[in-house]
C-alpha positions as CSV (number, residue, x, y, z in Angstrom):
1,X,92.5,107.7,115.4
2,X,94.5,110.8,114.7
3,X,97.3,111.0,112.9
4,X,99.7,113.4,111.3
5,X,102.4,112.8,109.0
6,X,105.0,115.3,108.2
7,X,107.6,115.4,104.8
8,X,109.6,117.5,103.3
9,X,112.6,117.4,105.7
10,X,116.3,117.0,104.7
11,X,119.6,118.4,104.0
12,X,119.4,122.1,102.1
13,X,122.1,124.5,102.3
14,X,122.3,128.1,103.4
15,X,120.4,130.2,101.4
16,X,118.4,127.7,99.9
17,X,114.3,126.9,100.8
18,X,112.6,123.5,101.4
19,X,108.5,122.9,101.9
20,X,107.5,121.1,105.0
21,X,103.8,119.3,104.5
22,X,101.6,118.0,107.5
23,X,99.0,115.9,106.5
24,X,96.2,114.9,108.9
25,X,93.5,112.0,109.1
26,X,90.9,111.3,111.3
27,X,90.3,114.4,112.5
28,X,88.1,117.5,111.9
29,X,90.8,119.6,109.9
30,X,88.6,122.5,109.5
31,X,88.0,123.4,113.2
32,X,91.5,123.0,114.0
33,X,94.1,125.1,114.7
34,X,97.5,123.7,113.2
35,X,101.1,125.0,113.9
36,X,104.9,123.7,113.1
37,X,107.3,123.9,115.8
38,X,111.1,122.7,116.1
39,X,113.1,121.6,118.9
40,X,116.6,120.5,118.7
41,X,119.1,118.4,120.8
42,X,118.7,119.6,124.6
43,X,116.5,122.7,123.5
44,X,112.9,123.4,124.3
45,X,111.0,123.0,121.8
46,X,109.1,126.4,120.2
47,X,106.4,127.7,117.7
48,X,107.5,128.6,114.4
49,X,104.6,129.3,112.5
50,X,100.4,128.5,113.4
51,X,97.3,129.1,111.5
52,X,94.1,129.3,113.3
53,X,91.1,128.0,111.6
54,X,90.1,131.0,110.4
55,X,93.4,131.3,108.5
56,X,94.8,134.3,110.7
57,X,98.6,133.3,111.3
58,X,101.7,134.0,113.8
59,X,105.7,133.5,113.4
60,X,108.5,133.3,115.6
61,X,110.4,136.2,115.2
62,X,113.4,134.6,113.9
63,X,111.3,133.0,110.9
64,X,109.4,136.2,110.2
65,X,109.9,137.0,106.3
66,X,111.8,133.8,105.4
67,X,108.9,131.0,106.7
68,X,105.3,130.7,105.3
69,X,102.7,129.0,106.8
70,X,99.2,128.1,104.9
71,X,96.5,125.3,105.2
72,X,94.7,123.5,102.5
73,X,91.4,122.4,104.4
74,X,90.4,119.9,100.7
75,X,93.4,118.2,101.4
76,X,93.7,118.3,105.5
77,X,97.1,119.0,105.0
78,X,99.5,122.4,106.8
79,X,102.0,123.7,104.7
80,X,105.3,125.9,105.8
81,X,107.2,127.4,102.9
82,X,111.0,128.0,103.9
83,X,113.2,130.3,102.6
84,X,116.2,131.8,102.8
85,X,117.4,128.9,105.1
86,X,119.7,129.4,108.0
87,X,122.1,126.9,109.1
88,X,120.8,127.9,112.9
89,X,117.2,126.6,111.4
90,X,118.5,123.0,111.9
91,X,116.8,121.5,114.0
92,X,113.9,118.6,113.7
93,X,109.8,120.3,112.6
94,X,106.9,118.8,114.4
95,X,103.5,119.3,113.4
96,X,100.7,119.9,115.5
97,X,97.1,120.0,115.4
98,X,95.0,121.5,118.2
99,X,91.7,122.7,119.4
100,X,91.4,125.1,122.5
101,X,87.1,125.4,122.9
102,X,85.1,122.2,123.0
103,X,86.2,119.3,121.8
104,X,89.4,119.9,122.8
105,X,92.7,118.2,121.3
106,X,95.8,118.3,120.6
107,X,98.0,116.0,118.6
108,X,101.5,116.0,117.6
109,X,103.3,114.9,114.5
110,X,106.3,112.5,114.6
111,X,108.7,114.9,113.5
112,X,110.9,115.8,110.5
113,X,114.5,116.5,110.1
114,X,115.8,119.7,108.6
115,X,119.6,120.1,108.4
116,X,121.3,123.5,106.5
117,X,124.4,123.7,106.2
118,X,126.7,126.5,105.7
């Protein structure tokens, strides 16, 4: 059984940077594409940051300069690096681990708050 657990989450304030970590088990980490995404109360919820496999990665323009994403495929664990926090950055990180060719999969995280204050 998949799983992902996420940590890192709580309260920063502006300005300041927190690491978010995803680590998965029971899955094949290295063929999977992993991304973070946030959704707060009554919002969609959106990318922020995904690596492929191969290690090529996209951000969400808003993120793009503060927010690093990276993978450690020893320890089946996503990272995102956050800096330069914003107090509009609050909002709760999900993890999420996917694959779009055969086997396909996707799995989700159970979340992680992030609050920034001003």
């Amino acid at each position: 059984q998949v799983q992902l657990v996420e940590s890192g989450g709580g309260l920063v304030q502006a300005g300041g940077s927190l690491r978010l970590s995803c680590a998965a088990s029971g899955s094949i980490f290295r063929i999977s594409d992993m991304g973070w995404y946030r959704q707060g109360p009554g919002k969609e919820r959106e990318l922020v940051a995904a690596i492929t496999s191969g290690g090529s990665t996209n951000y969400a323009d808003s993120v793009k300069g503060r927010f690093t994403i990276s993978r450690d495929n020893d320890k089946n664990t996503v990272y995102l690096q956050m800096n330069s926090l914003k107090p509009e950055d609050t909002d709760a990180y999900y993890c999420n681990e996917h694959r779009s060719s055969f086997p396909r999969y996707d799995y989700w995280g159970q979340g992680t708050q992030v609050t920034v204050s001003s």
